[in-house]
C-alpha positions in Angstrom: 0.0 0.0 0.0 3.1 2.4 0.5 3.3 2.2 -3.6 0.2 3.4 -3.9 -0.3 6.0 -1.8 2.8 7.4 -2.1 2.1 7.3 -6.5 -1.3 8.8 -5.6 0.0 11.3 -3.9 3.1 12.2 -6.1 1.4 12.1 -9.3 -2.0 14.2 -8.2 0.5 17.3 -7.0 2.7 16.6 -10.0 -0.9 16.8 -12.1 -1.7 20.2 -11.0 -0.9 23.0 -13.5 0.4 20.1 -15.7 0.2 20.1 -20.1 -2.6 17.4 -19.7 -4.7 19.2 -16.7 -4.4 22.0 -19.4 -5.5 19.6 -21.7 -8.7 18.7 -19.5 -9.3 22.5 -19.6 -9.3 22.7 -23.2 -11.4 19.5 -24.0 -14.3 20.1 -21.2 -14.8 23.7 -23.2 -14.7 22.4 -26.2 -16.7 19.4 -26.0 -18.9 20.3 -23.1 -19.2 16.1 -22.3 -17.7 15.5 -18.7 -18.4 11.6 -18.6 -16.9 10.6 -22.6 -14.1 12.8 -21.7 -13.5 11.7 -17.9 -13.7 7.9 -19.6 -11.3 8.6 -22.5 -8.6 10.4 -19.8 -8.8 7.2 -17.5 -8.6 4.8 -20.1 -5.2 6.8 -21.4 -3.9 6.9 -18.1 -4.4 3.4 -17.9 -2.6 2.3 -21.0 0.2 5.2 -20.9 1.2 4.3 -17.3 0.8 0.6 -17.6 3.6 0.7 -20.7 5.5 3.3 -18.4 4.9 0.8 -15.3 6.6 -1.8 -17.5 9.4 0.1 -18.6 10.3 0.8 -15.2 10.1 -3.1 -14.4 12.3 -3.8 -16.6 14.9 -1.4 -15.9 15.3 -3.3 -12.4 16.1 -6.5 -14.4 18.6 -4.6 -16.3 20.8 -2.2 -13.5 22.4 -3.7 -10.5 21.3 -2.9 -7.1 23.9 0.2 -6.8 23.5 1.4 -10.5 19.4 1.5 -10.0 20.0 3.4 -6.7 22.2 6.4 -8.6 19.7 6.1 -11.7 16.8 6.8 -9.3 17.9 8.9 -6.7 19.7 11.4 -9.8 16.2 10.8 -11.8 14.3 12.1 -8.5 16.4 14.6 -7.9 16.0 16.3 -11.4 12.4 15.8 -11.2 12.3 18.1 -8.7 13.8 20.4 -10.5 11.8 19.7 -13.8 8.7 19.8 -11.8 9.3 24.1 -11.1 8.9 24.5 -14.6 6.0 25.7 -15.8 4.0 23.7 -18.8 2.3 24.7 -21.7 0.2 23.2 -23.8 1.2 23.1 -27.6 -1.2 20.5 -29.3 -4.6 22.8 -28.5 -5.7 22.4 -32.3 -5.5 18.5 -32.3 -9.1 18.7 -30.5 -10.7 21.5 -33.0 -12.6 18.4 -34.3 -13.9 15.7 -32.5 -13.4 13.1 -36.0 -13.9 10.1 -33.6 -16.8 11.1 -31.2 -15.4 12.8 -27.8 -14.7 9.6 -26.0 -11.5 8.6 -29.0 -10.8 11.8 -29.5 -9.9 12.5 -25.6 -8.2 8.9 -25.4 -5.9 9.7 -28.6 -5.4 13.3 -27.4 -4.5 12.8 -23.5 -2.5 9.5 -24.0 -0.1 11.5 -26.8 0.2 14.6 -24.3 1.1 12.3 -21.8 4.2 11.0 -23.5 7.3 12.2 -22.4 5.2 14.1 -19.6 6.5 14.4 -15.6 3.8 12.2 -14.5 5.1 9.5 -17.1 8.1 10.1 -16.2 7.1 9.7 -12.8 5.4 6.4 -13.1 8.8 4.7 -14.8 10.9 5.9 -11.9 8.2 4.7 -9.4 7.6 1.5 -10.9 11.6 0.9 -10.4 11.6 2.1 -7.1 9.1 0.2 -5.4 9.3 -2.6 -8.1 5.3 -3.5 -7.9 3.8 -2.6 -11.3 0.0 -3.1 -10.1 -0.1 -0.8 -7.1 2.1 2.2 -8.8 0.1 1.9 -12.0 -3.2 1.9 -9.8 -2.0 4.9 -7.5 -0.4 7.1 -10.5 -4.0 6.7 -12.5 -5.7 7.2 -8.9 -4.0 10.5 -8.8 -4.4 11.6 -12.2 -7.9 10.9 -12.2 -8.1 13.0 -8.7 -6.1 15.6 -10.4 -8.5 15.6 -13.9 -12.0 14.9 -13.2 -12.8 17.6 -11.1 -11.3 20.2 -13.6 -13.5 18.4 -16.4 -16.4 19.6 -14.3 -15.6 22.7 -12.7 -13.5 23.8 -15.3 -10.5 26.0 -13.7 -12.7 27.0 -10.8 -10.3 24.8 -8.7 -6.6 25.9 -10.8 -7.9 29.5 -9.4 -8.1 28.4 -6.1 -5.2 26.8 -5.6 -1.5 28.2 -5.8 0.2 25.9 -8.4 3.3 27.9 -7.2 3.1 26.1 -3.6 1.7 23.0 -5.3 4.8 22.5 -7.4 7.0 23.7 -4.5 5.8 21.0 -2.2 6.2 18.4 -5.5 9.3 19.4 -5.9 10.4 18.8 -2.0 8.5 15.0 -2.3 10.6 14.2 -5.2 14.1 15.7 -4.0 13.5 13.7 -0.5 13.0 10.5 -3.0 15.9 11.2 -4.2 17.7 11.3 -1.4 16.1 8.5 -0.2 17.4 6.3 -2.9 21.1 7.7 -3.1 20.7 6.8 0.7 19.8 3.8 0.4 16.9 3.5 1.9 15.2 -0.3 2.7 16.7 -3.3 0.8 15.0 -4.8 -1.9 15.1 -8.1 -2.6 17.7 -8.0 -5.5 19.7 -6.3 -2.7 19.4 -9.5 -0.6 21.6 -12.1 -1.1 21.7 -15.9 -0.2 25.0 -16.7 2.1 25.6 -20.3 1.9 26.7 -21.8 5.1 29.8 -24.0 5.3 31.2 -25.8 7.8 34.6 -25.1 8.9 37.4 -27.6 7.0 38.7 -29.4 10.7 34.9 -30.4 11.8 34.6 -33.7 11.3 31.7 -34.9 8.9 30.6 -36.8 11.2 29.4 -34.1 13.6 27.0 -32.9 10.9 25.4 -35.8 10.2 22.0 -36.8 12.3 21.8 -38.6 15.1 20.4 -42.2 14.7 17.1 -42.9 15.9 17.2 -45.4 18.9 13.6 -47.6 19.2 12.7 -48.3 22.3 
């Protein structure tokens, strides 16, 4: 549950102010349909951060223990950096048209506006962190969704309310103490573990480690 609170939580700060919140914007005035679009933006999450779960699977398989923990607690670090930065969103006359019916047309739109995005991004380093694809992949989508779905019914009613200055501050701190975390150390994993065979010492007799025999009375 740590995975997915902690993706919940990253991801729906992350969210706020973010190219595909601006996206939500743009497609709730445009189409003026909350439930197609709040459908096509959660299937897109899904798929997008299930491939971006997966990626960060395998990287685990491919970096040793100390290699993953410099990849991750570097890839935090400059996340939190990345994460000042305003967005802005560039693609606005991909969803003049709706050629596809809302529902497609938000799914195709939102899932290309995610790639490449901090809260992909975000998903592929947690998946490698915590190495559990379900529960990050659940809690990133959790948190998009939290982020999302309100803004495709209020419209920016909430963004106006809510200093994505300080929101993107505190992001900013939650990633840079993940980074830390991992350069740290942190718990070990289990590709950190290793199995120590135990040997007896070369003068013990054989014997001594053989059982006992049984004795019937």
């Amino acid at each position: 549950m740590e995975a997915f609170l902690v993706s919940t939580g990253i991801v729906a700060l992350a969210e706020m102010g973010d190219k595909t919140q601006l996206l939500s914007l743009v497609l709730a005035a445009k189409f003026r349909k909350p439930w197609p679009i709040v459908w096509g933006i959660l299937v897109a999450t899904v798929v997008n951060h299930g491939l971006a779960g997966a990626v960060g699977s395998w990287v685990t398989t491919q970096l040793g223990p100390q290699a993953l923990r410099w990849v991750l607690g570097a890839s935090f670090l400059v996340m939190a950096v990345w994460i000042l930065i305003p967005d802005k969103l560039d693609d606005e006359e991909e969803v003049k048209q709706a050629r596809w019916g809302v529902f497609a047309t938000t799914v195709v739109a939102f899932f290309i506006a995610e790639m490449g995005d901090k809260t992909q991004v975000a998903t592929v380093m947690l998946a490698a962190q915590f190495q559990t694809w379900f529960w990050v992949v659940a809690g990133t989508t959790v948190g998009m969704m939290l982020a999302n779905a309100p803004v495709v019914w209020l419209g920016d009613a909430i963004t106006r309310k809510v200093s994505l200055v300080w929101v993107h501050r505190i992001s900013a701190v939650v990633f840079a103490i993940l980074g830390v975390l991992a350069l740290w150390g942190g718990p070990a994993t289990n590709t950190d573990k290793q199995i120590i065979p135990i040997t007896a010492p070369p003068s013990m007799p054989m014997t001594l480690l053989q059982s006992p025999p049984l004795v019937q009375l």
